[in-house]
C-alpha positions, 0 to 999 in steps of 0.5 A: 829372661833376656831383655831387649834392647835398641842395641840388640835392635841395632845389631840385628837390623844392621846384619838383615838386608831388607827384601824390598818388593817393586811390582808394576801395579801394586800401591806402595805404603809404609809403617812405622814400628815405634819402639820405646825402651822402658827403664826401671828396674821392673823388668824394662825393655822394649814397647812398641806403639800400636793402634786400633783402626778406627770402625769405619765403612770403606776401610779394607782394615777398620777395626783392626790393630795396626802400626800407624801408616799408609799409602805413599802421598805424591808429595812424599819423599820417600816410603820412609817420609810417608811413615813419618807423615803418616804417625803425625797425622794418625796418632800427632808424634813426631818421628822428625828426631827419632832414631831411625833403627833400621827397615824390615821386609816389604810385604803385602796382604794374602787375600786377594780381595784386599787392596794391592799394596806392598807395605815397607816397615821402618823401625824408630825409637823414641827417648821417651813416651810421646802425647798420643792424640789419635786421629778419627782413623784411630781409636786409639793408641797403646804400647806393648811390651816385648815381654808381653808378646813373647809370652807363650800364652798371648801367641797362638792361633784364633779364630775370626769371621772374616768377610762372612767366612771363618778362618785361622789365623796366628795372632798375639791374644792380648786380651781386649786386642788380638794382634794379627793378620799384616800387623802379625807378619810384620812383628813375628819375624822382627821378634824371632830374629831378635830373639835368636841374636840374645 
């Protein structure tokens, strides 16, 4: 299997013009996708950092696994200075000296009950593992290998009571974790445009 890496990340994020949305009325928001490339010789290759929301009443998201971010402050300088102070603020890693990879396409939730926000992703990649000191909106912090979630095993659908009412939804099943919902549509196509570049 090919292993990926920040230079495939690179090329990819470099040939893919970001789809940015700006409708009146929506809430602007970004995330960070922060990726780390493992050395050694035990297969090596990407991780990303994910968090688990913390549980908490008010939050459209508690309890779910998500990219560190949020909504645009007034103060920020941009969508990408949001996510930066966002990651600071969550999960206490500095983005100031990242490498910024590149953007991914602006996206906002499906359901209508949700609040109308347009998330815009930005991909950064750290030379090592930071400190992870979760905020109270997380409950903690993790990484994830690339190779785990192209797993076939780990993606498929799942069922979940969402609101009262059960759905399907496309989910990577870690286990204890199951990424889905934003979080999914954020990294299935990031994943498949790398996968077709190797």
């Amino acid at each position: 299997m090919t292993i990926l890496t920040k230079s495939i990340v690179r090329q990819v994020l470099a040939a893919h013009p970001p789809a940015e949305v700006n409708e009146p009325g929506t809430v602007p928001a970004a995330v960070a996708l922060i990726l780390h490339e493992a050395g050694g010789t035990a297969g090596g290759g990407l991780e990303a950092l994910f968090i688990k929301r913390a549980i908490r009443a008010g939050d459209p998201w508690s309890g779910q696994i998500a990219l560190p971010g949020g909504r645009r402050d007034p103060a920020d300088r941009d969508l990408e200075a949001t996510a930066i102070r966002e990651t600071l603020e969550e999960i206490g890693v500095s983005l100031e000296s990242a490498e910024r990879l590149g953007q991914l396409d602006d996206l906002h939730p499906r359901t209508p009950v949700l609040p109308p926000v347009v998330v815009r992703p930005f991909v950064f990649a750290l030379p090592e593992r930071p400190p992870l000191r979760p905020s109270e909106e997380v409950s903690r912090a993790f990484w994830v290998s690339f190779a785990d979630l192209l797993e076939p095993r780990v993606r498929r659908e799942v069922k979940l009571v969402v609101r009262g009412a059960e759905r399907v939804f496309p989910a990577y099943d870690l286990g204890d974790d199951v990424i889905w919902g934003m979080t999914e549509r954020i990294v299935t196509p990031f994943l498949e445009r790398l996968h077709q570049a190797v």
